[in-house]
N, C-alpha and C positions, 0 to 999 in steps of 0.2 A: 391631631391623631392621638395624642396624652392627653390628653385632657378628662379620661376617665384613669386612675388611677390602676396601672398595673402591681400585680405581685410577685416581688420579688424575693425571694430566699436566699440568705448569706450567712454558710458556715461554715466555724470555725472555733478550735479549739481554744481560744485566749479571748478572753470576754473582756477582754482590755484594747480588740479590735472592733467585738460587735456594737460597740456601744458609742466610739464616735460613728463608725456608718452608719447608724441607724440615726442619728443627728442629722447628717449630713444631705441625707435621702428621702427624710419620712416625709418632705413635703412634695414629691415627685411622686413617690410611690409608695404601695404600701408594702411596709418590710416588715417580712419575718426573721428570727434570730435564732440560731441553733448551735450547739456548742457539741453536742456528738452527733451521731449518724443518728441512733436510736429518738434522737426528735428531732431528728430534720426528715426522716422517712413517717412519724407521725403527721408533722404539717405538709409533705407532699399527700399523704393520704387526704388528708380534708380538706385542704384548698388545691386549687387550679392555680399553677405555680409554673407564671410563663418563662422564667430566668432564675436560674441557681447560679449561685456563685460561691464556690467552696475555696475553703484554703485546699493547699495540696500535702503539706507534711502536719497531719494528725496523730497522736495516743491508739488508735482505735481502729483508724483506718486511712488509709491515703486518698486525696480528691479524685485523682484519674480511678481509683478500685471502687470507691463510693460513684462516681458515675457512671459506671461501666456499669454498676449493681441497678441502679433507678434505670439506664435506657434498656433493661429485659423487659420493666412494665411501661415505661413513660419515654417515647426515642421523639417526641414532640419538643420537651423543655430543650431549651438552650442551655449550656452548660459554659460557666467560666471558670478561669483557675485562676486565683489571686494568690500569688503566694512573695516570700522574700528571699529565695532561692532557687534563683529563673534558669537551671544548670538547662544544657543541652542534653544531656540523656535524660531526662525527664521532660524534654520539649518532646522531643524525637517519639518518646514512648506514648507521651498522650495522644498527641498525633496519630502513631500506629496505631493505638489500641480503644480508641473511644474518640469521639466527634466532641472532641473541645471549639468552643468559636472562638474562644479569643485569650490569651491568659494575660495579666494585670501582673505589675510590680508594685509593692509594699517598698516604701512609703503611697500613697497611692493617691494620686491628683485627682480632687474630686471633675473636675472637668474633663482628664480622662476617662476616670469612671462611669459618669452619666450619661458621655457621648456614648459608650458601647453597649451601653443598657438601652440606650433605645436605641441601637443598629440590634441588637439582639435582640427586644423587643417586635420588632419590622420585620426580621428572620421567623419569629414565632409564629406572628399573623400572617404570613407567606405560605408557611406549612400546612398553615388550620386550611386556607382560602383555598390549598392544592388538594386536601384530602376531601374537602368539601366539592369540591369540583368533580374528583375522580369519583365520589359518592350518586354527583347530581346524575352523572354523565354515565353510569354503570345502571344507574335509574333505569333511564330514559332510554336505553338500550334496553335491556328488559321489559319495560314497555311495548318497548317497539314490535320488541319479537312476539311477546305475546298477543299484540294486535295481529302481527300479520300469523298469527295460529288462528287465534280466534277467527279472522277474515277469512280463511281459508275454507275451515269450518264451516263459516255462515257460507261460502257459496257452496260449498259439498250439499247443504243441507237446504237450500236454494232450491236443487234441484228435484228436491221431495216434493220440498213445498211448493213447486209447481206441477209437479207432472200429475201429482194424485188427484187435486180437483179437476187436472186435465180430462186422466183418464177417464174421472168420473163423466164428465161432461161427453166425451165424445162415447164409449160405452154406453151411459144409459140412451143417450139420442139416438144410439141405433137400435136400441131396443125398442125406443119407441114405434119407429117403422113396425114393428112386428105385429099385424094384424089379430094374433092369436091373445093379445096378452088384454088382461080387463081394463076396464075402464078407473076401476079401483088400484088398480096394479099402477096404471098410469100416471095417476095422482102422485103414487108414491116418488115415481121416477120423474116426475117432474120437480117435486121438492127437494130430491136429491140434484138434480140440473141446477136450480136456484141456487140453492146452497154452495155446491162445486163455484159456480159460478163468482159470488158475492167472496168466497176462501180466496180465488185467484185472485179478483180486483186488489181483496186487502193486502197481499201479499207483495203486489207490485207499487199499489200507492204508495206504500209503508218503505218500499224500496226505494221511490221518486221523491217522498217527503225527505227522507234521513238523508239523500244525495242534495238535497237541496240546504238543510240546515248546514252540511258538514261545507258546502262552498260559501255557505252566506249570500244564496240565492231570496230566498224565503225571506217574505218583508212583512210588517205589521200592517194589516189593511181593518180598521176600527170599524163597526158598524153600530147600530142603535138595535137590540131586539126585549122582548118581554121575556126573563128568568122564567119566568114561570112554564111560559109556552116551552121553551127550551128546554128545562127540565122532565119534562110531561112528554117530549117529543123522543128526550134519551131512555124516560121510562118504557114508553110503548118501542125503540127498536130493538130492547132487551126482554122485554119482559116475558117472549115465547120461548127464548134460550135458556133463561132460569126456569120456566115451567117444566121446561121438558129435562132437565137435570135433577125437580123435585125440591128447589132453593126460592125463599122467598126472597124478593127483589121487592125495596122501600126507598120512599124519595123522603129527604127529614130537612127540617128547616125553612121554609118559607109558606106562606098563609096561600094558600089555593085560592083565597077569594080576595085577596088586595094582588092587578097585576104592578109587575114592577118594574120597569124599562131601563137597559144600562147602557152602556155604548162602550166596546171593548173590541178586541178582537175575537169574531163568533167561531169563524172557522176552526183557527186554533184551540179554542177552549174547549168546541164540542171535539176535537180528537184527541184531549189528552182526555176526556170523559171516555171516550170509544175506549182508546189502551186501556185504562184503568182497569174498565168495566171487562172487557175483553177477558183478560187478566184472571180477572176478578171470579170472571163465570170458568174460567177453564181450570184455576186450581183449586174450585170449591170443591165438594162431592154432597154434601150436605149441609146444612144450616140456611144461614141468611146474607144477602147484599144490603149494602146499606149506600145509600150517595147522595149528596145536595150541599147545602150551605153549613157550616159547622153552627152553632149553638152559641159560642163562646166569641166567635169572630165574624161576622157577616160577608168578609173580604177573604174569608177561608172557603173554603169548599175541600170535599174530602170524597173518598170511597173507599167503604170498608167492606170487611169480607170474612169468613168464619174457616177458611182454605189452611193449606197446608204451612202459611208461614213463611218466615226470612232467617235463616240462622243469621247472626249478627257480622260475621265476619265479607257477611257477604251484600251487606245492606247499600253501601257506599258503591259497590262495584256493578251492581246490578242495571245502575243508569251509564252505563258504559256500553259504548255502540259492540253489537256483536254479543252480550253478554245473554244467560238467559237462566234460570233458574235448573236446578240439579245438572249443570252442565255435564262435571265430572263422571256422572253414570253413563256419560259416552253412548246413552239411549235415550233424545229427546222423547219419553214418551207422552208428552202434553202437546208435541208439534211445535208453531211458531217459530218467530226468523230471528229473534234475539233483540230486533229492532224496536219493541215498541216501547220501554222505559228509557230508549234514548231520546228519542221522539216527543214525550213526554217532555223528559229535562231540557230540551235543544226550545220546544216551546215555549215554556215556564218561564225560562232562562230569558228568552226573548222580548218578551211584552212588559220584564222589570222585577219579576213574583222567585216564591222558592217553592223547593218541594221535599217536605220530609217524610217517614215512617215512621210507623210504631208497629212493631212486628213481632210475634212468638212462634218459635216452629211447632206446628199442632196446635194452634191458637187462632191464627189469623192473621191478617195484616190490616191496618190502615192510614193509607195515603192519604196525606195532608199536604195544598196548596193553594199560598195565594197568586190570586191570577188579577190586578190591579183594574177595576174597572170605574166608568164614571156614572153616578146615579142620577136618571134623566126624569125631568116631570113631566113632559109630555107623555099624550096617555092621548094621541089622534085616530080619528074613525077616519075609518077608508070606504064608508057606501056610497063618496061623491068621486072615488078614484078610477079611470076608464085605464083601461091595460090594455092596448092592443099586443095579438101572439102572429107573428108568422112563421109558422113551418107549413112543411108539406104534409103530412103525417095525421091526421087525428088521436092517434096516441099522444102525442106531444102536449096539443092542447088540453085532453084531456088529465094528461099527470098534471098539468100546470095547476086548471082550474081545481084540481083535487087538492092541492097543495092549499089553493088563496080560500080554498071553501069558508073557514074559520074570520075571515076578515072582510069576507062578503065587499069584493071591489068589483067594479063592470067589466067585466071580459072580452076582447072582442077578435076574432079571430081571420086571417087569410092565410091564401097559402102562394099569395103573388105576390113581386115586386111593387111594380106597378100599382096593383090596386091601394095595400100597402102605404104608395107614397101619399096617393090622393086622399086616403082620408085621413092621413095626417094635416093636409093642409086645409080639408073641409070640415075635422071635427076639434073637438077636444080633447085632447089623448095625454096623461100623467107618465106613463111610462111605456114602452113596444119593447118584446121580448123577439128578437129577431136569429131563427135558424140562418146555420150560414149559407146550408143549399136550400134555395127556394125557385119557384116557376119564373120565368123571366127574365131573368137575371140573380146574380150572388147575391150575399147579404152587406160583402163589405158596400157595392154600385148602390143599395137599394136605401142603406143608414147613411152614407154618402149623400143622395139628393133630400133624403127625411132633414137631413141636420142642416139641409143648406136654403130652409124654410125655417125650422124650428131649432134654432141651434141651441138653447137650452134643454131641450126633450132629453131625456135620459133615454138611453137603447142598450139593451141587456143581450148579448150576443152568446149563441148556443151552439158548442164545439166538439168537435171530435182531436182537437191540433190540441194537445197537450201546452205547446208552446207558443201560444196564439197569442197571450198579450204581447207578445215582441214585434210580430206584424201587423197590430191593429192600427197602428200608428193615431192613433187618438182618436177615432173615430168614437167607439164603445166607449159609454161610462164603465162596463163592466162586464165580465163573462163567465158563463158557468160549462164547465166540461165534461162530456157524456161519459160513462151514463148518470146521466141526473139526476144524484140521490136527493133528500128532501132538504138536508142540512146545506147541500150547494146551492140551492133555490133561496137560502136565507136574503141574499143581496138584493132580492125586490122588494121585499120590505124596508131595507134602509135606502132604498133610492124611493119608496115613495114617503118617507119620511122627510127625506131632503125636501 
């Protein structure tokens, strides 16, 4: 516990006492020496001065008046009284009148003395560890509270953010009914429907994701895909929201004609791209986006923006769950649930990577993250790959094969169990992408006999159950949950990678 050198201060008016203590001590500790108040209140100013030990009958001033004077700014130091006139009304008074710990008699046994330097010492580091304590603990209270403000908040503001694409959604579908309205008119309110539509989902995933980070549900699931395809695929689901804002949207950093294959986690990295971007578009009003791989680091990725900026005090806090920019104006008027820079960091945070800013208010912002991926050489053609789909639906099959168009694999399609199993067992089939209600029976009966032919076959299982990997019970390699955006469809690619 000594073994780093405490400072200790002992004063005293007879320098005919400072100077054997200061022998006797200097290799325990380090000692100051003071012979009036006027520099021993100097060296309390400039060192951290965990032990005073004053005489008590001074020229200038008395120890218990000289202590009493230092605990109005400093009630931390220990204080001793060394003196050679140990009277009882001057015990008594020190006692009363100032927090003496211990007083010494002159002649003064250094074994006495050393022992109460470090029980005094032990007293000091007691204090610091209790203020520090009450410091931590006053913290985290304040924390706390301001979380459950902020929580309160996001769900008050919850309920915006659902009802309005609500309304929109069931309002214009009844206007759709309306025979009277054009065909022109129609379009529009179907785009409004879309829209309303696509607001909700994100409002509730974002809901589903953050409840999932904050239990430590959410696991790393790695896959293999082409950067390039990836990036091209976040250009085109952005690129109608910046047009129609009047902002130019750019993808910077990687050769459009070398593709590049990495294996990471997809899912994740394309939604801290979505936030970002999200973000990005809602507090721009003019200028330009920018996003892809940084220049300077190929394992960086970033998206910039020409928006309204981060005042600095608020840069660190903004990845806090429930947090959301101009909060304080007590009028979200940009919308959103506060969730998606947590979401973000809960991500990043995940996979191994960081995530910083560089931000000016009335400037811009740009998000910088590395997201740690592995650079893969394979670079395989899929024209010799057979895909059976079963669902019921021809829409299904249809978004599918709109999805595989680009990697030109063999398609092949039912909407029965049954049939389903047999040509599994009479053809060649790389992967079956299997609805879980189909004719004949369900899908879990239907991959159940597929797998109990072909037990290596991969089977891609398509849900409405949020919570379905927990019943699958091993049957699926893998699932995607409706409604089936394009970036959920990524897992049939690294299963026919596999």
């Amino acid at each position: 516990m000594f073994n780093e050198k405490n400072n200790i201060l002992y004063l005293d008016d007879e320098k005919i006492n400072l100077i054997p203590f200061n022998e006797s001590f200097k290799d325990d500790y380090n000692i100051f020496l003071a012979y009036n108040r006027n520099e021993a209140l100097k060296i309390l100013e400039e060192n951290e001065i965990k032990v005073l030990i004053t005489d008590q009958r001074m020229p200038d001033i008395s120890g218990i008046d000289f202590i009493k004077e230092i605990n109005t700014v400093n009630k931390d130091i220990v204080c001793i009284i060394l003196t050679a006139h140990p009277d009882n009304e001057s015990l008594l008074s020190a006692i009363n009148q100032v927090n003496v710990f211990r007083f010494l008699v002159k002649p003064w046994k250094n074994y006495d003395v050393k022992q109460t330097i470090n029980s005094a010492i032990e007293a000091f580091d007691a204090k610091i560890e209790k203020h520090q304590f009450i410091k931590d603990l006053t913290k985290a209270l304040q924390k706390a509270e301001e979380y459950d403000r902020l929580k309160s908040s996001f769900l008050a503001n919850l309920s915006h953010e659902i009802r309005t694409p609500l309304n929109s959604i069931i309002g214009f579908t009844s206007l759709l009914a309306n025979k009277s309205v054009d065909k022109n008119t129609k379009k529009e309110f179907e785009k409004i429907i879309h829209n309303s539509g696509n607001q909700l989902i994100n409002v509730i995933e974002d809901m589903l994701t953050a409840s999932q980070i904050e239990t430590g549900v959410s696991k790393i699931s790695d896959s293999i895909f082409c950067l390039n395809d990836f990036l091209q695929s976040i250009y085109n689901n952005y690129k109608q929201s910046a047009l129609e804002k009047k902002i130019k949207l750019y993808i910077k950093g990687f050769d459009e004609h070398k593709q590049l294959f990495i294996k990471t986690d997809k899912t994740k990295l394309h939604e801290v791209f979505n936030q970002l971007l999200r973000n990005a578009i809602k507090y721009t009003d003019s200028g330009s986006i920018e996003f892809g791989i940084s220049e300077k680091n190929d394992k960086v990725f970033f998206v910039k923006d020409t928006g309204t900026g981060i005042v600095k005090n608020e840069q660190e806090i903004i990845f806090e769950f429930f947090r959301q920019k101009f909060e304080k104006l007590n009028t979200r008027l940009y919308g959103g649930n506060g969730l998606g820079l947590s979401i973000v960091k809960g991500f990043v945070s995940m996979v191994g990577g960081e995530i910083w800013l560089d931000s000016e208010p009335g400037k811009g912002s740009t998000f910088f993250f590395n997201f740690p991926y592995t650079l893969m050489t394979n670079n395989k053609k899929f024209s010799d790959k057979n895909i059976l789909v079963i669902a019921n639906d021809e829409i299904t099959h249809f978004y599918i094969q709109e999805f595989l168009q680009y990697i030109k694999v063999n398609l092949f399609r039912t909407c029965k169990g049954k049939e389903a199993i047999e040509y599994c067992k009479t053809n060649h089939v790389d992967l079956v992408i299997m609805d879980i209600e189909i004719l004949e029976m369900n899908g879990f009966e239907a991959a159940k006999l597929i797998k109990a032919n072909k037990p290596d076959l991969p089977i891609i299982a398509l849900t409405a159950y949020d919570k379905f990997k927990d019943k699958s019970n091993g049957i699926f390699n893998d699932y995607v949950i409706k409604p089936a955006k394009k970036e959920k469809l990524e897992c049939i690619k690294t299963h026919l990678f596999k």
